[in-house]
PyMOL Python script that loads the backbone (N, CA, C, O; Angstrom):
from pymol import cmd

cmd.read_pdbstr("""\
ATOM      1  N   UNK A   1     168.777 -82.587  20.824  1.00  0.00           N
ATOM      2  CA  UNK A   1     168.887 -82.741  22.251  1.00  0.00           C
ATOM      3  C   UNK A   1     167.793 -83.672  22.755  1.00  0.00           C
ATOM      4  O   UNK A   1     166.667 -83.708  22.259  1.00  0.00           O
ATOM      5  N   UNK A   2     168.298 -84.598  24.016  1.00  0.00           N
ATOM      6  CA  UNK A   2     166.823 -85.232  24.399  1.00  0.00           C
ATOM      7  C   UNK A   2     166.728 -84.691  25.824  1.00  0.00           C
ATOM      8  O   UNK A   2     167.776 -84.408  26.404  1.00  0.00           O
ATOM      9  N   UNK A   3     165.708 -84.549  26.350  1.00  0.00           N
ATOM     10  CA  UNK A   3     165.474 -84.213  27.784  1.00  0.00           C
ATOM     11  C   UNK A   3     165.171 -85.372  28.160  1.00  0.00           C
ATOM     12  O   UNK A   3     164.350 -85.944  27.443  1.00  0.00           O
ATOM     13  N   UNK A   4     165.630 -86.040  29.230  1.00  0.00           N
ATOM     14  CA  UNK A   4     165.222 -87.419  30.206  1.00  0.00           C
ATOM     15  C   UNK A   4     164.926 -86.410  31.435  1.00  0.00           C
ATOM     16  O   UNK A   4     165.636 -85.484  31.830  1.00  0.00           O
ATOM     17  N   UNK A   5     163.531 -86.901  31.986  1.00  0.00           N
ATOM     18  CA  UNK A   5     162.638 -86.739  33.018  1.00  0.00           C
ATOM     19  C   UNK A   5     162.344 -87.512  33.813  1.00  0.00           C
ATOM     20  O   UNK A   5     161.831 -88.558  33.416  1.00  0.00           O
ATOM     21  N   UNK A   6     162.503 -87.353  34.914  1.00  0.00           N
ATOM     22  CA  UNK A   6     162.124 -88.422  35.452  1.00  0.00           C
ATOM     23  C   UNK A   6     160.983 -88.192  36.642  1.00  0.00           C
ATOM     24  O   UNK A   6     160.839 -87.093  37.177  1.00  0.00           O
ATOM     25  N   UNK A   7     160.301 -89.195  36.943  1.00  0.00           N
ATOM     26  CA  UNK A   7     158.578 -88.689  37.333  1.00  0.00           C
ATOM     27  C   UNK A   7     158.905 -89.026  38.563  1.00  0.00           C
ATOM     28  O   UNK A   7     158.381 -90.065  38.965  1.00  0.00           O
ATOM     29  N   UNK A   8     159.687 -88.411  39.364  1.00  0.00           N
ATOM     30  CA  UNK A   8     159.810 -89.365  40.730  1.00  0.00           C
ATOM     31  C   UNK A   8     160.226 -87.570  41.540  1.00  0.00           C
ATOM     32  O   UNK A   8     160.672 -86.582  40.957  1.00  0.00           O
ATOM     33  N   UNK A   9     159.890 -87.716  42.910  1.00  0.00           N
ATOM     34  CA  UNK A   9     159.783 -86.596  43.606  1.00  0.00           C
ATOM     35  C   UNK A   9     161.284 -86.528  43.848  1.00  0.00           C
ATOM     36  O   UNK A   9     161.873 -87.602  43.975  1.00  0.00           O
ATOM     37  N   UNK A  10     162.082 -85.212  43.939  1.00  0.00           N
ATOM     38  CA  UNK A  10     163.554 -85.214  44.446  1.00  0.00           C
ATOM     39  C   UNK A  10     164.498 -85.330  43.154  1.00  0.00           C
ATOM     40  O   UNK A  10     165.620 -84.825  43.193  1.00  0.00           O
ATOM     41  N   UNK A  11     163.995 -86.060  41.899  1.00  0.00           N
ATOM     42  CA  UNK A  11     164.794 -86.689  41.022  1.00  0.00           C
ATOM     43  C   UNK A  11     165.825 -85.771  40.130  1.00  0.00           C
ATOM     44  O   UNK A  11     164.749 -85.390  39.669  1.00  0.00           O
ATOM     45  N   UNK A  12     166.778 -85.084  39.474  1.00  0.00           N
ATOM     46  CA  UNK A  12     166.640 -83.982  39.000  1.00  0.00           C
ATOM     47  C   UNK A  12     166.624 -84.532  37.150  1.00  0.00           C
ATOM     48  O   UNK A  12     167.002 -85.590  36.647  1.00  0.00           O
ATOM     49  N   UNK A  13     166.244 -83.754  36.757  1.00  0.00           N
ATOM     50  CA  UNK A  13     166.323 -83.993  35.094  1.00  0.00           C
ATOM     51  C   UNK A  13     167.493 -83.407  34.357  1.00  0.00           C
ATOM     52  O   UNK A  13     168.087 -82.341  34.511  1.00  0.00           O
ATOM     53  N   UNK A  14     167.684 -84.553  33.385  1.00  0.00           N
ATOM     54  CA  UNK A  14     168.635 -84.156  32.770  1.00  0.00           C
ATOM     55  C   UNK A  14     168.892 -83.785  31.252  1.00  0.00           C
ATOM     56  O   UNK A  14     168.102 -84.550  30.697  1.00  0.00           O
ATOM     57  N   UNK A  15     169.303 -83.319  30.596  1.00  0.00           N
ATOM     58  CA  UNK A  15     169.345 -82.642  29.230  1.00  0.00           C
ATOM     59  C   UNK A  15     170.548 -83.632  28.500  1.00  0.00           C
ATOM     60  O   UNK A  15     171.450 -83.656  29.337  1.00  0.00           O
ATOM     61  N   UNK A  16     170.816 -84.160  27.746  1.00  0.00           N
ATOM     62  CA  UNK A  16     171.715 -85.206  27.096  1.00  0.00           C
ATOM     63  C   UNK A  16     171.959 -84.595  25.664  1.00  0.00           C
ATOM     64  O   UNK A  16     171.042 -84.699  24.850  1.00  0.00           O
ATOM     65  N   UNK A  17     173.282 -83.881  25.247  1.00  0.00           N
ATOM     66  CA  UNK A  17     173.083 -83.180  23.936  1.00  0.00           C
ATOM     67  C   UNK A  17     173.711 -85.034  22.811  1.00  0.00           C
ATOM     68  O   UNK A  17     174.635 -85.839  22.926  1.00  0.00           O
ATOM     69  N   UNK A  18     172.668 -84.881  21.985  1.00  0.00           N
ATOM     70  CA  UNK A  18     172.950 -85.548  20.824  1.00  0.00           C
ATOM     71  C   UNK A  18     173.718 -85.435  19.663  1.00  0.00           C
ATOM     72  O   UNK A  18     173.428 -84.452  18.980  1.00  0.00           O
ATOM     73  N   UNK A  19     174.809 -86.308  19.142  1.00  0.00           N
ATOM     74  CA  UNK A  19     175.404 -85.763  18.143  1.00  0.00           C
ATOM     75  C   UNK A  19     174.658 -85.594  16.726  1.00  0.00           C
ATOM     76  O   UNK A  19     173.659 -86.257  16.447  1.00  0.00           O
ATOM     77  N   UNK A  20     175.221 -84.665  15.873  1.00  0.00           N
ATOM     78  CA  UNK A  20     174.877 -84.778  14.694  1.00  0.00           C
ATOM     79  C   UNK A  20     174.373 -86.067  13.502  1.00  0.00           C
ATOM     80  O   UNK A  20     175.254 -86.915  13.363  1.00  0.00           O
ATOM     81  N   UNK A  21     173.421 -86.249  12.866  1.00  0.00           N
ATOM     82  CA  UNK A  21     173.433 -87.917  12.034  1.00  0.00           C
ATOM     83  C   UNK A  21     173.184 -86.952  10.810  1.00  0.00           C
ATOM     84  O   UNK A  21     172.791 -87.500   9.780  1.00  0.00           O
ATOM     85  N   UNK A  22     173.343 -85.730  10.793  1.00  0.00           N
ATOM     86  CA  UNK A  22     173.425 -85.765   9.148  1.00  0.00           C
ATOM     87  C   UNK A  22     174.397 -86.162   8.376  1.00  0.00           C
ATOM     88  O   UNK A  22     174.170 -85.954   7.184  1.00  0.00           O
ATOM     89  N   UNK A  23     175.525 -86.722   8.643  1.00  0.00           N
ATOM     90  CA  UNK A  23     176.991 -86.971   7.678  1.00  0.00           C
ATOM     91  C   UNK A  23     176.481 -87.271   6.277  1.00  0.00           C
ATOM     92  O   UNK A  23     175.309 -87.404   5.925  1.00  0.00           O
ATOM     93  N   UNK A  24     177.403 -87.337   5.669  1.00  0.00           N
ATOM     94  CA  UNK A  24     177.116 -87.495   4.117  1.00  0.00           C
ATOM     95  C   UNK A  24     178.173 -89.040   4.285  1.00  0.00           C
ATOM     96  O   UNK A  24     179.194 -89.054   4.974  1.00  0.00           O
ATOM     97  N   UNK A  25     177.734 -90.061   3.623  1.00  0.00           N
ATOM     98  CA  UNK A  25     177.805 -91.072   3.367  1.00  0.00           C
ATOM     99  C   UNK A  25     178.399 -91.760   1.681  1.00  0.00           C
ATOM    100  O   UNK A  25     177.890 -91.444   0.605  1.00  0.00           O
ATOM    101  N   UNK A  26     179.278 -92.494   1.814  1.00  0.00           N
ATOM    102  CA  UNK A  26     180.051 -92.349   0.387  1.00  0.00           C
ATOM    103  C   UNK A  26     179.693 -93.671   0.285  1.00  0.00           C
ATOM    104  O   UNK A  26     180.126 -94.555   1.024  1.00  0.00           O
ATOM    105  N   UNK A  27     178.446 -93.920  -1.153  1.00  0.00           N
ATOM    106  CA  UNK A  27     178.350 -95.125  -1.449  1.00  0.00           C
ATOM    107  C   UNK A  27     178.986 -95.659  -2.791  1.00  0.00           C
ATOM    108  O   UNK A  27     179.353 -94.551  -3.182  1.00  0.00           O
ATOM    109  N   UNK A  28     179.337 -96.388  -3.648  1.00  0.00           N
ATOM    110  CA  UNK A  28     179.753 -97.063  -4.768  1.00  0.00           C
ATOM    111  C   UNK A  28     179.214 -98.440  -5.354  1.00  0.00           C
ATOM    112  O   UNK A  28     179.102 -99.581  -4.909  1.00  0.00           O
ATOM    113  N   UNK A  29     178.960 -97.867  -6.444  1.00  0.00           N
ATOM    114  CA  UNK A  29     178.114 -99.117  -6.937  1.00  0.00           C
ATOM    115  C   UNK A  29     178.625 -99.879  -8.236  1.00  0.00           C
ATOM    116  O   UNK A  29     178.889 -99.415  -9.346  1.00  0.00           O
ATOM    117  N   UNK A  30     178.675-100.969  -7.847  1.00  0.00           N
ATOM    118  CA  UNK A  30     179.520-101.885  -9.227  1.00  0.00           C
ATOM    119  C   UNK A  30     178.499-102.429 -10.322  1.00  0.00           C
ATOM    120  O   UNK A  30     177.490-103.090 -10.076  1.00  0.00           O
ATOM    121  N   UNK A  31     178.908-102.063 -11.466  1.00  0.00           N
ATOM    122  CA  UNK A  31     177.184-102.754 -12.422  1.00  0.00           C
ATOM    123  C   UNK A  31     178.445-103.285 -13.817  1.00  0.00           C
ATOM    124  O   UNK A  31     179.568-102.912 -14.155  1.00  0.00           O
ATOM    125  N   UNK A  32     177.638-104.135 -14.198  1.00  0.00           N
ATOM    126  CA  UNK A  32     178.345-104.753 -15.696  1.00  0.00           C
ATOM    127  C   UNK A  32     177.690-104.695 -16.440  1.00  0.00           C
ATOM    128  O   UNK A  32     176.511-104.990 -16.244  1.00  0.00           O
ATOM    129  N   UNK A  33     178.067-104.355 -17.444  1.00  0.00           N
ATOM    130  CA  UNK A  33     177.183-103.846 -18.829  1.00  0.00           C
ATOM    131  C   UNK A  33     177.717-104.631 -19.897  1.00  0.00           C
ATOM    132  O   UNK A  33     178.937-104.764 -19.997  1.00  0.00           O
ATOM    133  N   UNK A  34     176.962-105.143 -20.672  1.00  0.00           N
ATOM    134  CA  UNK A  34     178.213-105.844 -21.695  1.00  0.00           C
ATOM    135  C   UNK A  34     178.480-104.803 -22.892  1.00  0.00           C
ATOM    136  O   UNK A  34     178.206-103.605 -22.961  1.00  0.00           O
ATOM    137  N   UNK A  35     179.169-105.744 -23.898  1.00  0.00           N
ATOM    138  CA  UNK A  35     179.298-104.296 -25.114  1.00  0.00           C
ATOM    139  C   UNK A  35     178.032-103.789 -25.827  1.00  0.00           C
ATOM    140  O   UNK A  35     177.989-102.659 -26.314  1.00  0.00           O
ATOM    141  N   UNK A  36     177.030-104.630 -25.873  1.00  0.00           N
ATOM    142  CA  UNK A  36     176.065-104.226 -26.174  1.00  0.00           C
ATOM    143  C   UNK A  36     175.092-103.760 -25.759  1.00  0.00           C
ATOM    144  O   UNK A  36     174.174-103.336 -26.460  1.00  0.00           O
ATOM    145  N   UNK A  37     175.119-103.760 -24.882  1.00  0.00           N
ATOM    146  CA  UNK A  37     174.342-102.533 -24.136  1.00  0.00           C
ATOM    147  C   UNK A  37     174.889-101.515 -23.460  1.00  0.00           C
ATOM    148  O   UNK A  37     174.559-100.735 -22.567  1.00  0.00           O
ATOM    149  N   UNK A  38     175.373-101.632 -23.812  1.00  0.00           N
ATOM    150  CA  UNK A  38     176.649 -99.816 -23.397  1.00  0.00           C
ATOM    151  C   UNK A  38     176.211 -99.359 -25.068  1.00  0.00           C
ATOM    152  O   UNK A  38     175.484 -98.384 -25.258  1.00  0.00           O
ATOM    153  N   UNK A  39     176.539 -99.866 -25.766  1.00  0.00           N
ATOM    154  CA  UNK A  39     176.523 -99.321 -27.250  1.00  0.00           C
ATOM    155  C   UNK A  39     174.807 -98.813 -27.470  1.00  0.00           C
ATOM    156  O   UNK A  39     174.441 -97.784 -28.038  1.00  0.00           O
ATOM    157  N   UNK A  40     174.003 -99.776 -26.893  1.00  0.00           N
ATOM    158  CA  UNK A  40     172.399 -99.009 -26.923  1.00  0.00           C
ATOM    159  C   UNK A  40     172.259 -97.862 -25.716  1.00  0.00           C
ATOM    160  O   UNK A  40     171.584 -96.876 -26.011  1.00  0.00           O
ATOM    161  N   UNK A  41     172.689 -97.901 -24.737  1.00  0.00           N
ATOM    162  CA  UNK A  41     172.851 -96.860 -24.004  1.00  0.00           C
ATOM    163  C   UNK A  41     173.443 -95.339 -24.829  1.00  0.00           C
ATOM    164  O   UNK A  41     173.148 -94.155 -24.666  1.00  0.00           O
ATOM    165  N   UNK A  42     174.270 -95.949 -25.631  1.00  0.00           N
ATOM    166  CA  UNK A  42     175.078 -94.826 -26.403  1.00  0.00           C
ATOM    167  C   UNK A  42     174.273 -94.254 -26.910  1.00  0.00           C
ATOM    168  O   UNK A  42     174.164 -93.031 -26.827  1.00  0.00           O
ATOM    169  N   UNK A  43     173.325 -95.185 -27.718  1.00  0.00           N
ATOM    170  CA  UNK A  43     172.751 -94.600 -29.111  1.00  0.00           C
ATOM    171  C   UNK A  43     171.425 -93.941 -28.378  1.00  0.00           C
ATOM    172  O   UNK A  43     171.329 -92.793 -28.811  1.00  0.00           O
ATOM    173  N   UNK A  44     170.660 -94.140 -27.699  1.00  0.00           N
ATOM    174  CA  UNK A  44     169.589 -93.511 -27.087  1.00  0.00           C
ATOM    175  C   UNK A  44     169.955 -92.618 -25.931  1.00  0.00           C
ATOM    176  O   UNK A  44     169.094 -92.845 -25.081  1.00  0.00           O
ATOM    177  N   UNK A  45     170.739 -91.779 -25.500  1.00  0.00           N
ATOM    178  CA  UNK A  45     171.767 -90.500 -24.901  1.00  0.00           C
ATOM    179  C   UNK A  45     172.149 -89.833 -26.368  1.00  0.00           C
ATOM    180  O   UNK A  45     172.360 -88.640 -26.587  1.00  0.00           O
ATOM    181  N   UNK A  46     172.175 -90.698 -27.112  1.00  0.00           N
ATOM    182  CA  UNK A  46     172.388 -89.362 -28.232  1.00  0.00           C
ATOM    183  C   UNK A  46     174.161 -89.363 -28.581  1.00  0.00           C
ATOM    184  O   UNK A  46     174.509 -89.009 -29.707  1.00  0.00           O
ATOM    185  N   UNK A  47     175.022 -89.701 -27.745  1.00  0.00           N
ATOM    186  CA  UNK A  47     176.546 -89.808 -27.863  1.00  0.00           C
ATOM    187  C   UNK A  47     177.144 -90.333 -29.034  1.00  0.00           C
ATOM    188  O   UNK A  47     176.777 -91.402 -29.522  1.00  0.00           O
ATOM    189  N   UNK A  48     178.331 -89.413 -29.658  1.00  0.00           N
ATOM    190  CA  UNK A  48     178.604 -89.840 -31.387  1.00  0.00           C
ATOM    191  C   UNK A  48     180.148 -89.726 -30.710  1.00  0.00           C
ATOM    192  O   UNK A  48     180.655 -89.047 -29.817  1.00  0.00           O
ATOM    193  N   UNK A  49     180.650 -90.880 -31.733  1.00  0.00           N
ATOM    194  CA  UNK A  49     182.101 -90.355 -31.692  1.00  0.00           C
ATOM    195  C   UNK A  49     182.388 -91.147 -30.573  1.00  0.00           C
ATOM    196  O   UNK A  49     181.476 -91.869 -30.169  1.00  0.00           O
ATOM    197  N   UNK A  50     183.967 -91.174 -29.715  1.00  0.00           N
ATOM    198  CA  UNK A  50     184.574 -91.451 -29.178  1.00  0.00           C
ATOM    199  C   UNK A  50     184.594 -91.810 -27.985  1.00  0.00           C
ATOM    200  O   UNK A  50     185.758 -91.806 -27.583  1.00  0.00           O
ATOM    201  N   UNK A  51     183.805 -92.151 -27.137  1.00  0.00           N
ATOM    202  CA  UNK A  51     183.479 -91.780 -25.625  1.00  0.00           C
ATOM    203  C   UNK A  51     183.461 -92.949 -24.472  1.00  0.00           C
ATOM    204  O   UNK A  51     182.962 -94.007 -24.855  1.00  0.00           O
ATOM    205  N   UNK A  52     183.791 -92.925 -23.522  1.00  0.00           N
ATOM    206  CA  UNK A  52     184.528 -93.660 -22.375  1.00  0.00           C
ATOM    207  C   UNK A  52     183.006 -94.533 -21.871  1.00  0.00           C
ATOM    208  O   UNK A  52     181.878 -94.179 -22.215  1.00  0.00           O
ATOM    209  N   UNK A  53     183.272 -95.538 -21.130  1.00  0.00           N
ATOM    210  CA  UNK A  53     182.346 -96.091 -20.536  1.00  0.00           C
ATOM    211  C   UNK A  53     181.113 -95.374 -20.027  1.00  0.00           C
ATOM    212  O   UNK A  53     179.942 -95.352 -20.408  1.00  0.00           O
ATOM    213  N   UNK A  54     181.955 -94.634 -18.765  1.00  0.00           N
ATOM    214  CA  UNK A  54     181.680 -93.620 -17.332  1.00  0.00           C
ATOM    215  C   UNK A  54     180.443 -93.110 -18.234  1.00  0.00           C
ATOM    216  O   UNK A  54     179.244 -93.364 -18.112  1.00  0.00           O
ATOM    217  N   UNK A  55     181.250 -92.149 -19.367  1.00  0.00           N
ATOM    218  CA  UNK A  55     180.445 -90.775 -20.137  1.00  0.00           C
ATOM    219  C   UNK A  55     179.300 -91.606 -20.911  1.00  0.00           C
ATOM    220  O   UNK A  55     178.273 -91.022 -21.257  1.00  0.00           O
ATOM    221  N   UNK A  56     179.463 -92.775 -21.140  1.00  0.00           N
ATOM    222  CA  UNK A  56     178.033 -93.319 -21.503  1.00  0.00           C
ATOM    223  C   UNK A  56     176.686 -93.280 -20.649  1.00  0.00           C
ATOM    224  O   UNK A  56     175.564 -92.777 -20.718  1.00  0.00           O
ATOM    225  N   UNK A  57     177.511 -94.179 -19.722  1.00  0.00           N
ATOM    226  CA  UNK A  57     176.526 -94.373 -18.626  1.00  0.00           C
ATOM    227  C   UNK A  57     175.778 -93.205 -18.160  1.00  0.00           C
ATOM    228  O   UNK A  57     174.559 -93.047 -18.205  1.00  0.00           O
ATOM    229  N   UNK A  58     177.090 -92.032 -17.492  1.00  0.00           N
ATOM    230  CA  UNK A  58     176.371 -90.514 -17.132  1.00  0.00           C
ATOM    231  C   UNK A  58     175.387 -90.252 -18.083  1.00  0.00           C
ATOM    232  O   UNK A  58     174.239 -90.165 -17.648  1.00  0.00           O
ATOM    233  N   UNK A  59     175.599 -90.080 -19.499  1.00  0.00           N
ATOM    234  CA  UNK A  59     174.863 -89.601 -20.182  1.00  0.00           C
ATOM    235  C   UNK A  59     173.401 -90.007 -20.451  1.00  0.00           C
ATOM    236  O   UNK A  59     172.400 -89.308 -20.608  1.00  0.00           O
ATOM    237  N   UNK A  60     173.590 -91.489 -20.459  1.00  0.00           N
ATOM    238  CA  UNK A  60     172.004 -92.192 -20.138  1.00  0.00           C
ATOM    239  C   UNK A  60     171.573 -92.029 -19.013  1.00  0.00           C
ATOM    240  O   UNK A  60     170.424 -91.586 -19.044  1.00  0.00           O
ATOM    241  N   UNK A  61     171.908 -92.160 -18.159  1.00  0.00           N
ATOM    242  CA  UNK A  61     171.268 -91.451 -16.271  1.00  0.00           C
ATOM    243  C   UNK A  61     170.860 -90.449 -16.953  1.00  0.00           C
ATOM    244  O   UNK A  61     169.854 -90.666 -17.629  1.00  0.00           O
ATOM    245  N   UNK A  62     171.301 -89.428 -17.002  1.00  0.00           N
ATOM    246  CA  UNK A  62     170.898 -87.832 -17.196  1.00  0.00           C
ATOM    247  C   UNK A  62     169.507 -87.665 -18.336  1.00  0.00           C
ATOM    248  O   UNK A  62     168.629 -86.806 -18.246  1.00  0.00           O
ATOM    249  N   UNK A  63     169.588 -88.510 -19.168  1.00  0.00           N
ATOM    250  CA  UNK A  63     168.951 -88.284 -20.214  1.00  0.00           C
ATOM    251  C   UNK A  63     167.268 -89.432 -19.977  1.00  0.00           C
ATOM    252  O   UNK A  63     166.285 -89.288 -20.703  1.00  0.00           O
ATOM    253  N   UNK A  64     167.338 -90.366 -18.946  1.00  0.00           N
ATOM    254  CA  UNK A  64     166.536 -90.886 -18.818  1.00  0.00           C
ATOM    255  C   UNK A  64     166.105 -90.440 -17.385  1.00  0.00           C
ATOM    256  O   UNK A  64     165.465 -91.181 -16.639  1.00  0.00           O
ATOM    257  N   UNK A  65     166.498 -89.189 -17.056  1.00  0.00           N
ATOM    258  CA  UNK A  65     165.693 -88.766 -15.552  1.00  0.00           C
ATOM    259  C   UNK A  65     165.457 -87.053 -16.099  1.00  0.00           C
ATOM    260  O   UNK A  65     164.563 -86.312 -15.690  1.00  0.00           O
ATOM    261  N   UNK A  66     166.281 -86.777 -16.892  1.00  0.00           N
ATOM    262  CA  UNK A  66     165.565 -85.241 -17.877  1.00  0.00           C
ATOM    263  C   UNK A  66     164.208 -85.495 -18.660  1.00  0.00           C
ATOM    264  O   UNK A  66     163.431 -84.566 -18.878  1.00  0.00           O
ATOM    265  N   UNK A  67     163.949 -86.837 -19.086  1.00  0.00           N
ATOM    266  CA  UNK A  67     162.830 -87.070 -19.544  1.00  0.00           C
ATOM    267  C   UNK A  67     161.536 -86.257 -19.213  1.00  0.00           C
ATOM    268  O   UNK A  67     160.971 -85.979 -18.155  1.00  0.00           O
ATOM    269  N   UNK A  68     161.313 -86.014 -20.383  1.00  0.00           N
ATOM    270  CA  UNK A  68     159.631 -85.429 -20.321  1.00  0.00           C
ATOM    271  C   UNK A  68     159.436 -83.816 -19.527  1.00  0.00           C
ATOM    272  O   UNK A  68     158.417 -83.202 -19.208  1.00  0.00           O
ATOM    273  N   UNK A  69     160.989 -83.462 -19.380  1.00  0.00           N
ATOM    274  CA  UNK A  69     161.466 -82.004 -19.426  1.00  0.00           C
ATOM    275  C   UNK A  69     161.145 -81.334 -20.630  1.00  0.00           C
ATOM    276  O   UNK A  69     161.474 -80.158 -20.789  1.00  0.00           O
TER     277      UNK A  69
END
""", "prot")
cmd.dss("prot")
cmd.show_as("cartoon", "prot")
cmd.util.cbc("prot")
cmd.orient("prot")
């Protein structure tokens, strides 16, 4: 809420309700990786076997911000 006051004799004040700014905000981010570094991403996450781009990537995020857990 903001209160506007005003300093003047007679004036009356007024109360102004504000909307909400917490919304949650949907961002997306585009990155290119080539094959070889998706494949070192792989190997330092630890990932064997079969696995999709996405699940690379997640897995290195996760594993390079768990660090030193």
């Amino acid at each position: 809420m903001k209160y506007h006051i005003k300093l003047v004799k007679g004036a009356e004040d007024e109360i102004i309700k504000t909307p909400v700014m917490n919304k949650k905000k949907s961002v997306s981010l585009n990155m290119n990786f080539t094959e070889k570094e998706l494949q070192l991403m792989k190997a330092i996450s630890g990932l064997k076997g079969n696995v999709e781009n996405d699940q690379i990537i997640k897995a290195f995020i996760k594993s390079k911000l768990s660090y030193g857990i």
